[in-house]
VOBA-1610 file (N, C-alpha, C; in pm, whole numbers, padded with zeros to 5 digits, always signed):
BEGIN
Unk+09139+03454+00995Unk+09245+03530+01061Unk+09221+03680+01040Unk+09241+03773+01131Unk+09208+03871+01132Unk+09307+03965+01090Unk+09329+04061+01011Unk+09365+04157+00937Unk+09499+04203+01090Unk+09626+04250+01049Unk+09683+04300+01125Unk+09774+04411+01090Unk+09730+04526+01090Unk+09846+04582+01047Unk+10018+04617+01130Unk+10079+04639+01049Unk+10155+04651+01047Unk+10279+04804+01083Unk+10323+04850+01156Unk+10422+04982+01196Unk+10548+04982+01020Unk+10547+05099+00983Unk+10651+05158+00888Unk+10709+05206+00911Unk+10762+05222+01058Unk+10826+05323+01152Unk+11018+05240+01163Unk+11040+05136+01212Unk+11176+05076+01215Unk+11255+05108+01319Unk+11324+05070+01327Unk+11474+05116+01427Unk+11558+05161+01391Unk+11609+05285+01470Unk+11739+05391+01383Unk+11885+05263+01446Unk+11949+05208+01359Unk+12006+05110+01366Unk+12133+05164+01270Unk+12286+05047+01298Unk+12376+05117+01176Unk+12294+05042+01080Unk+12255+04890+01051Unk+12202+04816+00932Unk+12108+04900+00872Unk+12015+04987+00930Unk+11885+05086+00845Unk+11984+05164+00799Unk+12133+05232+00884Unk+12135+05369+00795Unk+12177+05341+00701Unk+12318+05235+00684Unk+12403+05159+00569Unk+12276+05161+00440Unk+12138+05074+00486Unk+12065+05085+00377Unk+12013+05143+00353Unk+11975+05269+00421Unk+11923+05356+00357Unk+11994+05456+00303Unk+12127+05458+00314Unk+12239+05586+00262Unk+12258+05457+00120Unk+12282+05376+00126Unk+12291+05288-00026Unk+12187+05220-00112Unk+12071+05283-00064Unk+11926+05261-00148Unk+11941+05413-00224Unk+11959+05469-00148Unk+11963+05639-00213Unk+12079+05632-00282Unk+12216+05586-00258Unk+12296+05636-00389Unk+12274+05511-00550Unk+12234+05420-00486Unk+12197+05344-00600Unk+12102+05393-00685Unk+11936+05436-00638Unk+11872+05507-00686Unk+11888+05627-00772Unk+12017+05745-00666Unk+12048+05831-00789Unk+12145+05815-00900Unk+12197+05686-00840Unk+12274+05642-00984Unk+12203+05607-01099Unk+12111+05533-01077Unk+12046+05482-01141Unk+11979+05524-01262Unk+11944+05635-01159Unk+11857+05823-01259Unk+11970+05858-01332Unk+12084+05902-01279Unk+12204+05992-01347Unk+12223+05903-01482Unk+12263+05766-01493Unk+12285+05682-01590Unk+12184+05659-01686Unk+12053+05668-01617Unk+11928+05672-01735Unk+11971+05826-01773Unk+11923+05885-01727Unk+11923+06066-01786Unk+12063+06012-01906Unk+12149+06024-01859Unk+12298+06007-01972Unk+12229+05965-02080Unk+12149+05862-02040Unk+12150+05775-02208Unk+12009+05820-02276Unk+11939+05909-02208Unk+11787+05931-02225Unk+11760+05827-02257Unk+11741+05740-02131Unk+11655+05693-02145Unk+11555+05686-02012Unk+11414+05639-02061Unk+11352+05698-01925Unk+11271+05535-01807Unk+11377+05468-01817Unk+11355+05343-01752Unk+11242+05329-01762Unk+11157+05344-01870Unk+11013+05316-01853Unk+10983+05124-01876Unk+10903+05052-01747Unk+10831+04963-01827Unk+10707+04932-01879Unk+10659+04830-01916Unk+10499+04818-01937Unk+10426+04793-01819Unk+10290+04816-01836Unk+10209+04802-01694Unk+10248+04633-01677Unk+10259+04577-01717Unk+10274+04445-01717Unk+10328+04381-01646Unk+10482+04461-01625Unk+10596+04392-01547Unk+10593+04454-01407Unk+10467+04539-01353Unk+10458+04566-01218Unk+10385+04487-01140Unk+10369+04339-01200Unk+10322+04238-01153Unk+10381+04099-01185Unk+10501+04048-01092Unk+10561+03935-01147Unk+10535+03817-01036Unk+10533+03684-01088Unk+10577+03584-01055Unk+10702+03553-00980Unk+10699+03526-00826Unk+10879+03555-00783Unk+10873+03399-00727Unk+10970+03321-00757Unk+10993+03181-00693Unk+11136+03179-00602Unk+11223+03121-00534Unk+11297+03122-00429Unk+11434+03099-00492Unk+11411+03066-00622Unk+11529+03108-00744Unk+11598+03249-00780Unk+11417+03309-00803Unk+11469+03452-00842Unk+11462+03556-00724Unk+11413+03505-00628Unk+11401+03613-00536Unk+11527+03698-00511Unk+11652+03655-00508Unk+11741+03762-00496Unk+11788+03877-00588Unk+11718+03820-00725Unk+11722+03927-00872Unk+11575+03978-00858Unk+11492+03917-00845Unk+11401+04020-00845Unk+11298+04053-00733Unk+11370+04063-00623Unk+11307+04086-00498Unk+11397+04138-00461Unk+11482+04128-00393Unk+11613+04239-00323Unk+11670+04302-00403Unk+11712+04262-00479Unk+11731+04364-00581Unk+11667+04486-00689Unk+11580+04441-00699Unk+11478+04518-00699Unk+11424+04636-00691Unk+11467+04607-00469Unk+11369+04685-00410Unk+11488+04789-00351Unk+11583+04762-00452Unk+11711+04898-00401Unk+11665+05059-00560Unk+11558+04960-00593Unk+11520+05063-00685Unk+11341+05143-00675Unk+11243+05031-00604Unk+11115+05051-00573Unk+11101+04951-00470Unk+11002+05022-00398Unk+10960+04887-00299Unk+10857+04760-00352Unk+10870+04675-00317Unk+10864+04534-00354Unk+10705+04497-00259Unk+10581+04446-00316Unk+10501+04396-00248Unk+10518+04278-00257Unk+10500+04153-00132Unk+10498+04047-00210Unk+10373+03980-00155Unk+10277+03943-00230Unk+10166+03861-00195Unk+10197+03701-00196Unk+10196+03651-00072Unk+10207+03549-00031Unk+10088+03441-00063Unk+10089+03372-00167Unk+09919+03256-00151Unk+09965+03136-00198Unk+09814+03084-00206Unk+09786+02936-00284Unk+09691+02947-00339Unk+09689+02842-00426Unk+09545+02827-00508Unk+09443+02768-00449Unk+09471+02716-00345Unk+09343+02638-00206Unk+09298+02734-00134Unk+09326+02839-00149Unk+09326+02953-00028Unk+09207+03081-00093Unk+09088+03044-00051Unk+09012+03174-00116Unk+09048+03284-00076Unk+09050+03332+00084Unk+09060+03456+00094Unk+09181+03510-00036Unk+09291+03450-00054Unk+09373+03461-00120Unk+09334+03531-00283Unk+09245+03495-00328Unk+09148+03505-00457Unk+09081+03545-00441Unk+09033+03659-00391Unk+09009+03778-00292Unk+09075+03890-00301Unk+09184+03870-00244Unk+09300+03978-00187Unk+09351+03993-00344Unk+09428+03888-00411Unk+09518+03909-00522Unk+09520+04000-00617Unk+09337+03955-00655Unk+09311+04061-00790Unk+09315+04231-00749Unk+09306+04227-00591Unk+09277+04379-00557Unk+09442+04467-00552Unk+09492+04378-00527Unk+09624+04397-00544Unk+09723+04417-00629Unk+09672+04310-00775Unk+09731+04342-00916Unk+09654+04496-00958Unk+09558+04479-00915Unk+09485+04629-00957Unk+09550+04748-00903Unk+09582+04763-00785Unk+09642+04868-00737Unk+09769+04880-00796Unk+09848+04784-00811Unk+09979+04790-00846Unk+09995+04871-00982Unk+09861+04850-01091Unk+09858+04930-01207Unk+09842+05057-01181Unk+09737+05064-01102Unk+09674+05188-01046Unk+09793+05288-01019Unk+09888+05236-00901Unk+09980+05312-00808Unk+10085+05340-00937Unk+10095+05305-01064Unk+10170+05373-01173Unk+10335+05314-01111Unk+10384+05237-01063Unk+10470+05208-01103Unk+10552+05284-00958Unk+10482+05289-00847Unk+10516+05311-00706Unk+10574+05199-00609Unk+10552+05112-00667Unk+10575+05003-00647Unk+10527+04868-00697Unk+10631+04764-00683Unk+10574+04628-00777Unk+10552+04528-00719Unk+10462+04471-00738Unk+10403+04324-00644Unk+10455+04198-00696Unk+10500+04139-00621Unk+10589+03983-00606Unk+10467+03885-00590Unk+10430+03805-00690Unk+10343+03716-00633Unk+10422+03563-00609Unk+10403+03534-00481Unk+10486+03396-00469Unk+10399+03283-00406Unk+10361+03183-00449Unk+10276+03034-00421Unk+10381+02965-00309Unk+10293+02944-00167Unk+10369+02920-00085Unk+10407+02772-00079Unk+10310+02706-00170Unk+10290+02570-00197Unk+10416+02498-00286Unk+10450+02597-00387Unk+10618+02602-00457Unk+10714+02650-00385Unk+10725+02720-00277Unk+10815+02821-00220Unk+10834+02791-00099Unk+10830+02673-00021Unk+10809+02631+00102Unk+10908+02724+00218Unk+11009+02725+00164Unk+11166+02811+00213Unk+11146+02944+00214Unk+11072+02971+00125Unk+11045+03156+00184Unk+10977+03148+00258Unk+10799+03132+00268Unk+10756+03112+00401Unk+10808+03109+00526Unk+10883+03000+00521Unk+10954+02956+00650Unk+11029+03071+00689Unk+11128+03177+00598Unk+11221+03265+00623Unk+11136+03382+00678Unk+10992+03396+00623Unk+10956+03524+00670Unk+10848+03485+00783Unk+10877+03393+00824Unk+10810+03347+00982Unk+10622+03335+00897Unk+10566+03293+00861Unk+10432+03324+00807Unk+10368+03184+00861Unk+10246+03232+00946Unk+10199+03148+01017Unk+10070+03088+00888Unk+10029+03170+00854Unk+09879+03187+00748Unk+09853+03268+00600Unk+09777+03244+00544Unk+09772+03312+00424Unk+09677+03364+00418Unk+09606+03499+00360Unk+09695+03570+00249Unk+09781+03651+00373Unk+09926+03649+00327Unk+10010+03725+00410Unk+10090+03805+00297Unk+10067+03937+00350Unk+10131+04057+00310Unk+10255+04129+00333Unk+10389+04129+00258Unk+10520+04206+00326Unk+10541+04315+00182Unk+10627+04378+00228Unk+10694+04468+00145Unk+10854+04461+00183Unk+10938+04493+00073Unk+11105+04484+00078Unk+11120+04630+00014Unk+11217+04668+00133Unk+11246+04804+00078Unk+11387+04788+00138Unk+11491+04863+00053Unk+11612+04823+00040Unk+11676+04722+00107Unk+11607+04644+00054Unk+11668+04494+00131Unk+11577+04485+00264Unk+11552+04535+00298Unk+11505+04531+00447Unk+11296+04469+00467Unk+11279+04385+00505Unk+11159+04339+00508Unk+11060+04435+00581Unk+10944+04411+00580Unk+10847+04528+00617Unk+10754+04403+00632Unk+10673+04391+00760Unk+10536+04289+00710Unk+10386+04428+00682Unk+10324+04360+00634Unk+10222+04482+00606Unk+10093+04458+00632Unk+10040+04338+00615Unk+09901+04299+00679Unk+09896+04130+00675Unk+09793+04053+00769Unk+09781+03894+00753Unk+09657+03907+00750Unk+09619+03837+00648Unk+09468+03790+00611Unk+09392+03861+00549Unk+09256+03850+00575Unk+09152+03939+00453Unk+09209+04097+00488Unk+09202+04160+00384Unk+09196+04314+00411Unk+09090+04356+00310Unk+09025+04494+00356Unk+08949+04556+00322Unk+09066+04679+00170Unk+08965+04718+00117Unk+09053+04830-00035Unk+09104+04964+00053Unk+09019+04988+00141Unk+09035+05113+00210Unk+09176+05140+00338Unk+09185+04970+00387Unk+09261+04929+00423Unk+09427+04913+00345Unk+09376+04857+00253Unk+09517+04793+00163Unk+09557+04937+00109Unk+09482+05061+00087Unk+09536+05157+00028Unk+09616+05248+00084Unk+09578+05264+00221Unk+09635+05308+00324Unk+09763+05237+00368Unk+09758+05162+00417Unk+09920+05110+00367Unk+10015+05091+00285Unk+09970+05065+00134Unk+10015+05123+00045Unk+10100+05249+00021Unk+09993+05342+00067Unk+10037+05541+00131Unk+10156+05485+00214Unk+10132+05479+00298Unk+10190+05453+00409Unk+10375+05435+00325Unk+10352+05281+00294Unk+10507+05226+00222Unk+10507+05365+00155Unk+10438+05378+00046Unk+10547+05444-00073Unk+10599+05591-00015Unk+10537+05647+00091Unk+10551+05772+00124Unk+10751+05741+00228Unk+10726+05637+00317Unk+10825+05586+00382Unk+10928+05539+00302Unk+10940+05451+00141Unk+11015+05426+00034Unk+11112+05608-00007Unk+11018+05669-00005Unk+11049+05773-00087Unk+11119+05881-00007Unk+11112+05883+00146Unk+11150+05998+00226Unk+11254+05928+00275Unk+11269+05782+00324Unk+11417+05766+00403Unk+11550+05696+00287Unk+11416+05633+00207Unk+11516+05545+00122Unk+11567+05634-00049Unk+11483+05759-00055Unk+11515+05805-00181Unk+11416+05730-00305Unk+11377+05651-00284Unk+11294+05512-00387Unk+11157+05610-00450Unk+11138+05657-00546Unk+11027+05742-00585Unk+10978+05658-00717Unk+10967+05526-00755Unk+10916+05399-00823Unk+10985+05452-00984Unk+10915+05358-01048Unk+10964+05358-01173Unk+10858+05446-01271Unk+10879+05430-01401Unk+10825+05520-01517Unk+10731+05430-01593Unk+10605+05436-01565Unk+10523+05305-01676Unk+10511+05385-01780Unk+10517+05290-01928Unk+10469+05357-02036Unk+10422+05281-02061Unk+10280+05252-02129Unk+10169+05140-02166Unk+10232+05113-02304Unk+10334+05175-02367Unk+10353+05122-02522Unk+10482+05088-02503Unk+10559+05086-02350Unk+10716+04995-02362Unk+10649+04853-02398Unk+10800+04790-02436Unk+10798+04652-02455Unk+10877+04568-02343Unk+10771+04491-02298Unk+10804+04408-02167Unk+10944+04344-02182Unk+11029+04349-02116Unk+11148+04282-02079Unk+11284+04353-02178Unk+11222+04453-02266Unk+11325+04563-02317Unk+11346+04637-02279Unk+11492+04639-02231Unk+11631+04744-02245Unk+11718+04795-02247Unk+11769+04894-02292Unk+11843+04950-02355Unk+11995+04906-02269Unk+12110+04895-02360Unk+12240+04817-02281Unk+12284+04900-02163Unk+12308+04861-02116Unk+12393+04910-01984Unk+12512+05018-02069Unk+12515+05091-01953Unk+12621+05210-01965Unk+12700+05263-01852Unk+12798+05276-01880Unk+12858+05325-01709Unk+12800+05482-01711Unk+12755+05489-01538Unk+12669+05611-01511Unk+12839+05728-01462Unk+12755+05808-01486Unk+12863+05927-01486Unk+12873+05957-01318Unk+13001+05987-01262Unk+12990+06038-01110Unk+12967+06143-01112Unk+12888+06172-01011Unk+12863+06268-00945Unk+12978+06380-00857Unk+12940+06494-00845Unk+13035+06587-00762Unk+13125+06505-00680Unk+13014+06453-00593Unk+13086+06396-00448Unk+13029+06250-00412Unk+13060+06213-00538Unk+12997+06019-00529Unk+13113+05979-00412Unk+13242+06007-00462Unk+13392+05945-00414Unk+13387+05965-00293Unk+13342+06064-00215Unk+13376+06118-00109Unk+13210+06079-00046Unk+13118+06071-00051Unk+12995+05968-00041Unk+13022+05856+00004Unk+13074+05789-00109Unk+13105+05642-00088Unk+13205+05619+00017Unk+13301+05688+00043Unk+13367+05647+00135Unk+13300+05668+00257Unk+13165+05740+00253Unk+13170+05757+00386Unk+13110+05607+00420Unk+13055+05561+00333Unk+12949+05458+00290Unk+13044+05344+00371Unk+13151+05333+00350Unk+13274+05220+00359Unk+13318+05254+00472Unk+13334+05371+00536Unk+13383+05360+00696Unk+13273+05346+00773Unk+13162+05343+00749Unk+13014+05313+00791Unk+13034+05120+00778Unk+13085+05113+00660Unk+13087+04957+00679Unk+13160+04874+00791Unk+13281+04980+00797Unk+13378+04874+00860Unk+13365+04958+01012Unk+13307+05023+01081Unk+13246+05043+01203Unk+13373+05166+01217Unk+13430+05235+01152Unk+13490+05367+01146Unk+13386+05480+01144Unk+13341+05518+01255Unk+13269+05599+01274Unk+13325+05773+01286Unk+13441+05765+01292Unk+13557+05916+01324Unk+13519+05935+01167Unk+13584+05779+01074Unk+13646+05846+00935Unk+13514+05885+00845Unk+13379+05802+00934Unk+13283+05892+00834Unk+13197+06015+00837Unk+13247+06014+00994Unk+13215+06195+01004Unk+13324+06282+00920Unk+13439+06227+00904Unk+13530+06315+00903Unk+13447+06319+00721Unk+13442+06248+00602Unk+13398+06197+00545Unk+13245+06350+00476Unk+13156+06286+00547Unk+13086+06389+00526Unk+13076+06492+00542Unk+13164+06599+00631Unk+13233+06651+00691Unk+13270+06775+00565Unk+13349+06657+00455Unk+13437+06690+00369Unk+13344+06770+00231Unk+13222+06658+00270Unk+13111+06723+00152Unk+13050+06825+00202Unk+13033+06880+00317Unk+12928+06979+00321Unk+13032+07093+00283Unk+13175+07103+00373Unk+13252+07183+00333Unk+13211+07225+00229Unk+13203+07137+00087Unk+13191+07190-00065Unk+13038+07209-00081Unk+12961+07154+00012Unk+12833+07176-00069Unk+12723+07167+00048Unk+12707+07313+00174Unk+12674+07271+00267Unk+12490+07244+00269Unk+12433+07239+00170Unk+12321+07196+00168Unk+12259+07035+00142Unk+12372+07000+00110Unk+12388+06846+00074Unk+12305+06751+00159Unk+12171+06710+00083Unk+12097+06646+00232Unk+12153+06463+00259Unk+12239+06412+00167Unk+12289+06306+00197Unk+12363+06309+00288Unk+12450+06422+00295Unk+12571+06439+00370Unk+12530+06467+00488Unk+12385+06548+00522Unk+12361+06605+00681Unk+12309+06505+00717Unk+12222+06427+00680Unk+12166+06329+00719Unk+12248+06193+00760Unk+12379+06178+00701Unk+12498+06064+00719Unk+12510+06132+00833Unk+12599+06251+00832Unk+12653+06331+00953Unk+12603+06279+01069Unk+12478+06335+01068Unk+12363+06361+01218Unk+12371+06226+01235Unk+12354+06095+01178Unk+12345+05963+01227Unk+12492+05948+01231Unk+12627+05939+01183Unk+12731+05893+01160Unk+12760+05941+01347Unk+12769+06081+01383Unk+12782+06134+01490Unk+12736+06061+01618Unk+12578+06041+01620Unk+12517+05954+01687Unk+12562+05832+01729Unk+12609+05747+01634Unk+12656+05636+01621Unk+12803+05607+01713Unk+12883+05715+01700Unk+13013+05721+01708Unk+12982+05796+01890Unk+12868+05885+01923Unk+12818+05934+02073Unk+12823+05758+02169Unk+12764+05685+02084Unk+12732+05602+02201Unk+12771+05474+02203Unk+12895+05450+02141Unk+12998+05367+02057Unk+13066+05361+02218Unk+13062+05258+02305Unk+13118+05238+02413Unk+13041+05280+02505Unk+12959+05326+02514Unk+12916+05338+02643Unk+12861+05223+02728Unk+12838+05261+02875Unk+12794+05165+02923Unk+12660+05197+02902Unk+12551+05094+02858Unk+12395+05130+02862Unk+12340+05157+03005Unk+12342+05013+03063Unk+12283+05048+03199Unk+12374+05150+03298Unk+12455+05146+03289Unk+12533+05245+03368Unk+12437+05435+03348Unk+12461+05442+03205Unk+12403+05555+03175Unk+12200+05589+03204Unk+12177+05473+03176Unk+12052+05448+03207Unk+11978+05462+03366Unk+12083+05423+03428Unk+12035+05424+03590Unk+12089+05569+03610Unk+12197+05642+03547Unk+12216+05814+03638Unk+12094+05879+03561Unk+12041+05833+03417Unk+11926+05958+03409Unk+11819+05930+03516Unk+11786+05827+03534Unk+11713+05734+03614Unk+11683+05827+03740Unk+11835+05849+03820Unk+11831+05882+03941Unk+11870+06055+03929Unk+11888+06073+03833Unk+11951+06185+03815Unk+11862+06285+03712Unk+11732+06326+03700Unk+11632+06399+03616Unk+11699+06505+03621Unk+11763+06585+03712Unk+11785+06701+03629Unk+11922+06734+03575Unk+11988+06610+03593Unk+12089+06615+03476Unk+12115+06620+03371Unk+12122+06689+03333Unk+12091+06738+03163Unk+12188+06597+03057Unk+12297+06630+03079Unk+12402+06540+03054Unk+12372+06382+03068Unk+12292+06317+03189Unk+12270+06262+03166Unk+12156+06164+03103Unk+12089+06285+03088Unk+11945+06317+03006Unk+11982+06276+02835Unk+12069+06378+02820Unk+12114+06353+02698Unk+12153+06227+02625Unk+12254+06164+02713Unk+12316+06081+02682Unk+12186+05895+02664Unk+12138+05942+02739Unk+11997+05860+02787Unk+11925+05875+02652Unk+11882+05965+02609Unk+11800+06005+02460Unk+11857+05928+02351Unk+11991+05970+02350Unk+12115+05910+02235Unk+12065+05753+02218Unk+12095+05713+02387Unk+12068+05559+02414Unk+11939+05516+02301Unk+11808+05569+02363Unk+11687+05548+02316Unk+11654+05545+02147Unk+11729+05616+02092Unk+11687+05645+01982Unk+11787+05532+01893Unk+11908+05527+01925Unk+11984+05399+01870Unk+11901+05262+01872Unk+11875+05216+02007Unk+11759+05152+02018Unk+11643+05155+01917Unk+11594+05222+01871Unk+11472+05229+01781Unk+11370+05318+01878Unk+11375+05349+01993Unk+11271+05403+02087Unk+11291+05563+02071Unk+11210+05596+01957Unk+11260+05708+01897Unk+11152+05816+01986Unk+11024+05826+01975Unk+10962+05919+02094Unk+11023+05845+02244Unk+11050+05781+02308Unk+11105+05798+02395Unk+11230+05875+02415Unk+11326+05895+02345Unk+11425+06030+02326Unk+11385+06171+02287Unk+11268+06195+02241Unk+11231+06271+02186Unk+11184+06329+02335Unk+11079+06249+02378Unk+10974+06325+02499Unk+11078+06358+02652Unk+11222+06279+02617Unk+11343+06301+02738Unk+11398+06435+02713Unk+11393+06383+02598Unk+11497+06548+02579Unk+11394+06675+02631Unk+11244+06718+02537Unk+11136+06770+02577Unk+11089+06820+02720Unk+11098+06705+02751Unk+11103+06733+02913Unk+11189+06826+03032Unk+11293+06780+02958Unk+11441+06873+03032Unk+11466+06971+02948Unk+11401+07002+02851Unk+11384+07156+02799Unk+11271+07186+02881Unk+11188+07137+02913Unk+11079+07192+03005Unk+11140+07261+03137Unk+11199+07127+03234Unk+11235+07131+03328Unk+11402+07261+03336Unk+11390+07321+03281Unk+11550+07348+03267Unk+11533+07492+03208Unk+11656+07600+03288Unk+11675+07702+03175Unk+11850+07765+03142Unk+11848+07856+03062Unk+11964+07882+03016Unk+12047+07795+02938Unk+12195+07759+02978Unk+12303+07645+02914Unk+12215+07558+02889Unk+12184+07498+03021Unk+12145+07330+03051Unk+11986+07328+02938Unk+11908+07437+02879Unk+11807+07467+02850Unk+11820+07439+02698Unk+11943+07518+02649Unk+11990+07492+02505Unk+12008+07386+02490Unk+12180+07332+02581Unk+12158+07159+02528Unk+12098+07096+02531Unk+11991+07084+02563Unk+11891+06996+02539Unk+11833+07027+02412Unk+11767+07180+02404Unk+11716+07167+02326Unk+11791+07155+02126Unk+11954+07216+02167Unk+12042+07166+02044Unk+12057+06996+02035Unk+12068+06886+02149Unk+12052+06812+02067Unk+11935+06736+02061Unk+11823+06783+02068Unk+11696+06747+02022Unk+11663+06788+01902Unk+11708+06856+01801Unk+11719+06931+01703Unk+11831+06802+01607Unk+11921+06771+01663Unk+12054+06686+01559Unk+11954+06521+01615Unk+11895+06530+01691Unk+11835+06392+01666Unk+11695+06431+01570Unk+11636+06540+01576Unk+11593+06522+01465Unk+11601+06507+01321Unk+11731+06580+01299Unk+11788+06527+01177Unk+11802+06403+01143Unk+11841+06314+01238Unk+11869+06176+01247Unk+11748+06096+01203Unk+11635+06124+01204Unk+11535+06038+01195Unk+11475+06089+01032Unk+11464+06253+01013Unk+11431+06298+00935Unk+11339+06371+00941Unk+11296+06491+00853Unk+11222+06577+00929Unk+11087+06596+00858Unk+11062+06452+00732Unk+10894+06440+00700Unk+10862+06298+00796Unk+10930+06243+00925Unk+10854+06146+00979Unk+10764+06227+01069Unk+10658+06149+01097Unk+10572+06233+01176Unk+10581+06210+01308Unk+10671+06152+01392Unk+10732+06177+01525Unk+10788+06278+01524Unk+10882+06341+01437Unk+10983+06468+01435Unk+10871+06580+01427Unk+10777+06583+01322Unk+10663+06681+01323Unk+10603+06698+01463Unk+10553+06625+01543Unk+10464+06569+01673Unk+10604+06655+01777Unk+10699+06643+01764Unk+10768+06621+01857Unk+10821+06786+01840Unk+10865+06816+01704Unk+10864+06973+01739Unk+10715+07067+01786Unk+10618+07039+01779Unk+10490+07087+01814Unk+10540+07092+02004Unk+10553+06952+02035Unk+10592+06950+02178Unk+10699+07037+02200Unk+10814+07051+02166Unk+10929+07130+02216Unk+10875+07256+02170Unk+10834+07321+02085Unk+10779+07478+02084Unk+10702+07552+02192Unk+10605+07393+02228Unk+10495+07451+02336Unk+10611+07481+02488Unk+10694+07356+02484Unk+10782+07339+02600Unk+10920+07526+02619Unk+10897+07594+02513Unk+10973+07697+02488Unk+10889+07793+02507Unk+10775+07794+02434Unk+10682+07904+02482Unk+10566+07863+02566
//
């Protein structure tokens, strides 16, 4: 079977933002409560390589991976390529210092995960990052290969989800530590979290209003602009008709308005350069008012996605050229 990789890219969805606005406050909880107790969550190289069966997978696979992203190598012991791939993989996992931790699971014990993550063949490769599955390669891979995706996850772990791995110390002691402590809140945990909770229950007003409340106090706050710019989005296209809107940009190019609204569409969708190159365009095509809005909200959808993905990079290169 031939090597396949895999996209780290996703769909701007409410389920991605929910997890990715609660991978990040878990994470900095996580820090704030270690810092309190100094302690420095360090483990041994040891435990960045575990055994995961369909018991523990929800303790130490989803859960987990609300703290690092999760590799999980899928095999058997009948399976050479498998004995192959594995050892290159426990190796990196030491290597990568604790960037992430590899799940090894025997599909031969585990029949039910397989089945859940659709896996036609082995060695099959995924990653879990805040809950959310990632596939990453099927079959033999090359080191040059596997490392590059590797990059790939931890750089994507660390920019949408906040996830920047754990602390190895070669002289911790495996499976020690220190008791739990309640972590101290933050400025604006309270007012965070709620936005977190009208995000849950599809109150999209109360979690603009919400973050809204934090920048007021702290307008650099990148949790809060980043909720905002998606919370907003969310709440833009909360009723609309799709195809309705879809057929006036359709027939209607130099409608800015309905240009716009068309982009919004796309990018909710996951068709994130396709909103990007709409909007682009009708900053091309367009000047003055109709010239700005476009190009203001091509700017709040970039916030939305974030501004180390490299569509947003690609895509302001395009709108600069489209200005000058």
């Amino acid at each position: 079977m031939q090597p396949r990789n895999m996209s780290m890219s996703g769909v701007v969805d409410l389920a991605a933002v929910k997890a990715a606005q609660e991978a990040k406050a878990k994470a900095e909880q996580a820090r704030a409560e270690a810092a309190r107790r100094g302690d420095t969550g360090a483990v041994s190289p040891a435990e960045l390589v575990l055994d995961v069966d369909e018991a523990g997978f929800e303790r130490d696979v989803l859960q987990r991976s609300t703290e690092v992203p999760v590799v999980i190598d899928f095999w058997a012991e009948w399976c050479e390529p498998c004995k192959q791939l594995s050892p290159v993989l426990e190796r990196l996992a030491v290597e990568y210092d604790g960037r992430f931790l590899l799940a090894k699971v025997d599909v031969d014990a585990n029949q039910m995960l397989m089945q859940q993550f659709g896996i036609q063949g082995i060695p099959a490769v995924f990653a879990v990052v805040a809950g959310q599955a990632l596939p990453l390669f099927q079959g033999a891979a090359g080191e040059q290969q596997i490392r590059e995706t590797l990059d790939q996850l931890v750089q994507v772990a660390e920019q949408r989800f906040g996830l920047t791995g754990l602390t190895v110390d070669p002289d911790a002691v495996p499976g020690e530590r220190p008791a739990d402590a309640e972590a101290p809140a933050g400025p604006y945990d309270a007012m965070l979290e709620a936005a977190v909770r009208a995000l849950d229950s599809g109150d999209l007003g109360g979690a603009v209003t919400a973050y809204k409340n934090v920048l007021s106090e702290d307008p650099g706050n990148p949790e809060a602009k980043l909720g905002l710019a998606q919370a907003e989005l969310l709440r833009r296209v909360q009723g609309l008709d799709a195809q309705k809107v879809r057929q006036e940009a359709a027939e209607k190019p130099g409608d800015v308005a309905a240009q716009i609204a068309a982009a919004d569409l796309d990018l909710v969708g996951g068709h994130v350069e396709d909103a990007f190159g709409r909007l682009t365009d009708t900053v091309r095509r367009t000047a003055g008012e109709d010239r700005n809005s476009a190009r203001l909200r091509l700017l709040e959808l970039f916030e939305v996605v974030g501004a180390e993905d490299p569509r947003v990079t690609a895509a302001r290169r395009a709108l600069a050229r489209a200005l000058f």
